[in-house]
C-alpha positions in Angstrom: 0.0 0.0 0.0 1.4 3.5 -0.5 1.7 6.4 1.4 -1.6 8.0 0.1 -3.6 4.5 0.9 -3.8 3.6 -2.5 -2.9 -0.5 -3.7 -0.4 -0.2 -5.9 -1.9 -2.4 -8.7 1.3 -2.9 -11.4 4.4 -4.2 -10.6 7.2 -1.1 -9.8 9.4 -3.5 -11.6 7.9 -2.7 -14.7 8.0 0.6 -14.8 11.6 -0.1 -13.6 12.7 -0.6 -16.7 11.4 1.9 -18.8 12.5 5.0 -16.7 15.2 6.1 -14.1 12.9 8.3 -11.3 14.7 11.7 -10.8 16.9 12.1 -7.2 15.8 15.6 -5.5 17.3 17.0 -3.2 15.0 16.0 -0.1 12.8 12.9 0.5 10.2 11.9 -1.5 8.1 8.6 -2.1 8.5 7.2 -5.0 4.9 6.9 -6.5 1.9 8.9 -5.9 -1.3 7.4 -7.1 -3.1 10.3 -8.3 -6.9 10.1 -8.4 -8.4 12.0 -6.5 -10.6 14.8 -7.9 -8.9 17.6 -6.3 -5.4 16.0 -7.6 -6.9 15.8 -10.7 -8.2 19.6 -10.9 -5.0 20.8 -9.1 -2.9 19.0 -12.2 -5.2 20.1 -15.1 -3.5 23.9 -14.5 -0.9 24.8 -17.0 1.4 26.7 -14.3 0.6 24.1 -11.4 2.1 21.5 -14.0 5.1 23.7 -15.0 6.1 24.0 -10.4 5.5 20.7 -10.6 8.4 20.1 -13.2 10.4 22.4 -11.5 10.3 20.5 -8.4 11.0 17.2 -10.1 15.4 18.0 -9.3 15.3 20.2 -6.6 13.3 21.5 -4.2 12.2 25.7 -4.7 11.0 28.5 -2.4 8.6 30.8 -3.5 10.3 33.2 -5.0 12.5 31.2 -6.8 9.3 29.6 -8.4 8.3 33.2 -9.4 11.4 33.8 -11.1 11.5 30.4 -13.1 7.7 30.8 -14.2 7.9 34.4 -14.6 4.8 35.1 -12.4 4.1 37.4 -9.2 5.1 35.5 -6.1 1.5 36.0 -5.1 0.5 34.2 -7.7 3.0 31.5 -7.4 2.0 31.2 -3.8 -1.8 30.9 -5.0 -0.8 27.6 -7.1 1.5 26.3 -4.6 -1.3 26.8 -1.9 -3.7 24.8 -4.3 -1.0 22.2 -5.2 -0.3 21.1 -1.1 -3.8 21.2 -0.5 -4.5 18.1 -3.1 -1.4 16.5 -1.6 0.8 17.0 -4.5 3.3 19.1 -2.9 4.6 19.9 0.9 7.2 22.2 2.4 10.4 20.0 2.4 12.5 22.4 4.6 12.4 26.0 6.0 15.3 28.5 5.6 15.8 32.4 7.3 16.8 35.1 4.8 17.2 38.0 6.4 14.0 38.1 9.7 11.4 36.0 7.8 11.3 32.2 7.4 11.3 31.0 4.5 9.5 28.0 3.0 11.4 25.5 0.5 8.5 23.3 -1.5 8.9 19.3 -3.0 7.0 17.2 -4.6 5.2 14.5 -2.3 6.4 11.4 -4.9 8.8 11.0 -6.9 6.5 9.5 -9.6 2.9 11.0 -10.5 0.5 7.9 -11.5 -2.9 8.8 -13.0 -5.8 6.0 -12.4 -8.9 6.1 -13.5 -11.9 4.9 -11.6 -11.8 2.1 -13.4 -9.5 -0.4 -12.7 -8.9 -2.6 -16.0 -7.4 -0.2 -19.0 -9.1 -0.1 -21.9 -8.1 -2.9 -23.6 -4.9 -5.5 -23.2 -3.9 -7.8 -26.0 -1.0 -9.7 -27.3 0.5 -8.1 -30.1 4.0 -9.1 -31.8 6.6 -6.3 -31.8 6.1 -5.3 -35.2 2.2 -4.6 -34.7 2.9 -2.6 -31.6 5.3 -0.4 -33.7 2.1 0.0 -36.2 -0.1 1.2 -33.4 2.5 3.2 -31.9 3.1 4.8 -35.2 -0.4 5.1 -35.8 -0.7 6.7 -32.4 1.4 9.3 -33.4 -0.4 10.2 -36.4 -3.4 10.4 -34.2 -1.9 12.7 -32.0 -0.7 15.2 -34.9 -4.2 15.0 -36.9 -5.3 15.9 -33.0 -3.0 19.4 -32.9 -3.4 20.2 -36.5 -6.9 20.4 -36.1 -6.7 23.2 -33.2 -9.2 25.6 -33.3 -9.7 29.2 -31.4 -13.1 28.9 -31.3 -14.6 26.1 -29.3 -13.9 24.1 -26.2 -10.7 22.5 -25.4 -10.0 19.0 -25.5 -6.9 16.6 -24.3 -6.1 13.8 -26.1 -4.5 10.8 -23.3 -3.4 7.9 -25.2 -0.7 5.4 -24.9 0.7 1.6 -25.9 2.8 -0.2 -23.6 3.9 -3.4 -22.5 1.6 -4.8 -19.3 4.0 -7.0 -18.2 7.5 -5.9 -19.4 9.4 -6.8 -22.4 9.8 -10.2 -23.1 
């Protein structure tokens, strides 16, 4: 079970092997299950997406957020503010500059898992290598027919697709 109470329902194993987790510069778990509603909405925000890149190597105050993003520190502390309250982020350590303390933010996880409600993905089937390459190719094509149709008008849309091995390479 991890931190946030969630079953871990793959094998870390698995994913293992198709990436190396980054090493900040405080303690982090390695994988946050992310599901929750509030998670969800706090990660749907362009600049809470960009602090939480940031905060991937390295742990940032405040300010040094603002200067990265380019934003007011107020606002910086807005996003940050919505970011701990869906558990995403937390103050890793505290510093004094000058007669104020000040805070230093991380990420709670190494490793940001979406889930679904449901359980099962979509669909799993056994494919040989060179049919997985097809779809994976025909993914991508997908994907740019997806952009080049961008539109001013209208509402926006997010396109989440992905083909992988369940089980690891074999």
């Amino acid at each position: 079970m991890l931190v946030n109470g969630r079953w871990l329902s793959y094998r870390p194993t698995t994913i293992d092997r198709f990436l190396t987790l980054p090493q900040p510069d405080y303690e982090a778990d390695d994988i946050l299950v992310v599901s929750e509603t509030e998670q969800l909405r706090a990660l749907a925000d362009d600049v809470r997406l960009r602090i939480v890149a940031l905060l991937r190597e390295r742990g940032y105050s405040t300010t040094e957020l603002a200067e990265q993003i380019g934003l007011a520190k107020g606002t910086v502390s807005h996003h940050l503010k919505v970011l701990e309250a869906a558990g995403l982020v937390k103050v890793v350590r505290t510093r004094r500059v000058r007669a104020l303390t000040e805070s230093i933010y991380g990420r709670v996880a190494r490793l940001y898992v979406m889930k679904s409600s449901d359980d099962e993905p979509e669909a799993r089937v056994r494919l040989s290598r060179a049919d997985a390459e097809s779809f994976q190719r025909r993914i991508e094509k997908l994907r740019r027919d997806f952009v080049a149709a961008a539109s001013p008008k209208g509402q926006e849309f997010e396109l989440v697709v992905t083909i992988y091995p369940s089980g690891g390479m074999t």
